[in-house]
matplotlib code that plots the C-alpha trace (Angstrom):
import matplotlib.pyplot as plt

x = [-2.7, -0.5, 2.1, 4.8, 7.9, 9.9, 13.3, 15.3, 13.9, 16.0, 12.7, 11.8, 8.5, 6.6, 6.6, 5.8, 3.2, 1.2, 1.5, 0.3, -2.6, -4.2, -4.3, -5.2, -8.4, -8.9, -9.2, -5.7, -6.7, -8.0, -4.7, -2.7, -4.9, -3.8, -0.4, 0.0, -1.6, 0.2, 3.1, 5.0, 8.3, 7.6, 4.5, 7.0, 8.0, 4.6, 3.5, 6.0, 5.7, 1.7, 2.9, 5.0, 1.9, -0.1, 1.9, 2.9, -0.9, -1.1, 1.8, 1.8, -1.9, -3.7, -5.8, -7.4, -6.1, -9.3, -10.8, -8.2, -8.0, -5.2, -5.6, -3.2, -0.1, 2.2, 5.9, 8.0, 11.0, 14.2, 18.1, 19.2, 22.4, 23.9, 26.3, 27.8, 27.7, 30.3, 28.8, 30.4, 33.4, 34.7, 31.9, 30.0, 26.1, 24.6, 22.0, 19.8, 19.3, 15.9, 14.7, 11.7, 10.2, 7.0, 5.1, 1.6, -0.9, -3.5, -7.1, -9.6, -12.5, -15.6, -18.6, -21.8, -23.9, -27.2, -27.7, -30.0, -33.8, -35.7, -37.7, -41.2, -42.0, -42.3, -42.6, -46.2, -47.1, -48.4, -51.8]
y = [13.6, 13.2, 10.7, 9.1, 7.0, 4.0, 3.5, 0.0, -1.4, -4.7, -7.4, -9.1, -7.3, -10.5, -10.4, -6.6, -7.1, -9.5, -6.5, -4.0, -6.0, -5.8, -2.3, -1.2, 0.9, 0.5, 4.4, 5.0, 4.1, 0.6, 0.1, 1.4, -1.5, -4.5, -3.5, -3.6, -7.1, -8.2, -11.1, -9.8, -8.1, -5.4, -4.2, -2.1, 0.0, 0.5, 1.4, 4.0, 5.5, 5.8, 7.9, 9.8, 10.5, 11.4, 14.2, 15.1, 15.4, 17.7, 19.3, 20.5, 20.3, 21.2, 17.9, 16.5, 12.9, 11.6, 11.8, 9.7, 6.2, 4.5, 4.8, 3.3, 1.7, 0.2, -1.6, -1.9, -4.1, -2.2, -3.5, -6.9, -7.5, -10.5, -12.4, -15.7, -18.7, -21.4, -25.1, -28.2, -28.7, -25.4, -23.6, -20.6, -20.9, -17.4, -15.6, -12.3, -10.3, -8.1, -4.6, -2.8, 0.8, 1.0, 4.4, 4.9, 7.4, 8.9, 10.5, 12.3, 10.3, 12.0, 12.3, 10.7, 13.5, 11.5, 7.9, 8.0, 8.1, 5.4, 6.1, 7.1, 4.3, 1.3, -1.9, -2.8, -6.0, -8.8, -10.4]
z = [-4.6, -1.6, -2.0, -0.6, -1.3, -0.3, -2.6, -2.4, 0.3, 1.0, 1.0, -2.0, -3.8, -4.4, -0.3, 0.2, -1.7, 0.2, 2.6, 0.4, -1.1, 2.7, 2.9, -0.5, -0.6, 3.1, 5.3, 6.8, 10.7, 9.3, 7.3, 10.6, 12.7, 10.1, 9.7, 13.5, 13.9, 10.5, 11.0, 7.8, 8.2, 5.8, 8.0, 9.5, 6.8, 4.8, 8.5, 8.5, 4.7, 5.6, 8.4, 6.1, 3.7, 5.8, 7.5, 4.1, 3.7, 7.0, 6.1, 2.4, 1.7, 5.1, 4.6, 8.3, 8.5, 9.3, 6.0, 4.1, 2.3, 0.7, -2.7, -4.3, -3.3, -6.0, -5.4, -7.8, -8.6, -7.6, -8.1, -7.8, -6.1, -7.4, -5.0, -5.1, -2.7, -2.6, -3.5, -4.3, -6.2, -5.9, -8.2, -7.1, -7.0, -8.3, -6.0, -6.5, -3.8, -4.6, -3.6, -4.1, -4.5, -2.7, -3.6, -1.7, -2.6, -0.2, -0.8, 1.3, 0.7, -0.8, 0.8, -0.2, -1.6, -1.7, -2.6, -5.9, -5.2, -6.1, -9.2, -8.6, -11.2, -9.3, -11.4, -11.4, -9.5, -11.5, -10.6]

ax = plt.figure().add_subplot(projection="3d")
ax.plot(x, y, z, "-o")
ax.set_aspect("equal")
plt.show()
């Protein structure tokens, strides 16, 4: 499995995720297309950690970057940073600042060996 990682990334994961739901189970040059023409702000990022798996894929494991698929791609909730904003009256208004951990895994897609033969048995037609 060739993987890569993403560790406290500053967005929220409810929004990465909208990302990573369009690319999941797509081939990596399809995934590449859609995060370029993507209007999210994490595009940019998942773009980059696929780049990352797949030269770890050329790297470590000698696999040709053709043949690969997103295969899974998971984020993760990450620390919060809590911070406080003044409101009325003097009090201070609590607010959570999110991160995630994205983690993608690649595959080479296998081959289709041969699509299963129709049985010789056809139904019979009725008369």
């Amino acid at each position: 499995m060739i993987t890569a990682s993403l560790q406290n990334y500053r967005i929220t994961p409810r929004k990465v995720r909208l990302v990573a739901d369009m690319i999941r189970g797509k081939s990596v040059a399809e995934a590449k297309t859609i995060l370029t023409h993507a209007s999210k702000k994490a595009r940019h990022p998942i773009h980059e950690l696929i780049d990352s798996a797949v030269a770890n894929a050329a790297h470590n494991f000698k696999i040709d970057k053709t043949n690969l698929y997103v295969k899974e791609i998971r984020v993760d909730q990450g620390y919060v940073l809590k911070r406080s904003i003044p409101m009325s009256r003097g009090s201070a208004f609590p607010m959570k600042k999110r991160t995630s951990h994205v983690s993608i895994v690649l595959a080479p897609r296998a081959e289709k060996i041969a699509k299963k033969a129709k049985s010789a048995k056809a139904p019979a037609a009725k008369k």
